[in-house]
N, C-alpha and C positions, 0 to 999 in steps of 0.2 A: 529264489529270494528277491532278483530284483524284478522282480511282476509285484510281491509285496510292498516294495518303496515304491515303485514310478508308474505301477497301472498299467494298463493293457497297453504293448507296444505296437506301430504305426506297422513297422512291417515286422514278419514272424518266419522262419522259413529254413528247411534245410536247405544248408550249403553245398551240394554235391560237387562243385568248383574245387573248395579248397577244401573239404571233408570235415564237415561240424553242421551245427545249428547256431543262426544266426537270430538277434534282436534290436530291431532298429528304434530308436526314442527321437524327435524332433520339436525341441523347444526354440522357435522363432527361427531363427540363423544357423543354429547350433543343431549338431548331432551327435548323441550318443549310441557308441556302437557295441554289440557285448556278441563276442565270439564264443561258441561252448565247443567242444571235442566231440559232446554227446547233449543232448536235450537232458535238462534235468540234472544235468552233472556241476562240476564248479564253472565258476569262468575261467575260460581261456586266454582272453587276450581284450583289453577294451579301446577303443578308439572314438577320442574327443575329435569331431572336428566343426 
């Protein structure tokens, strides 16, 4: 769903580090971070920084 709101993210990438799928967003300063467990699945974990 969030590919729906926010459009194609900047970086896209399984996370084999910490065991998930990751989705990077980068407006000016700021990043949006959305951690999955699984590609496709709910989010896991999101990270403003």
């Amino acid at each position: 769903m969030v590919k729906l709101w926010l459009g194609k993210p900047q970086k896209e990438y399984l996370n084999e580090a910490e065991g998930g799928y990751d989705m990077i967003y980068k407006y000016g300063s700021r990043t949006l971070s959305f951690h999955y467990l699984e590609e496709d699945e709910q989010i896991h974990l999101i990270s403003i920084y």
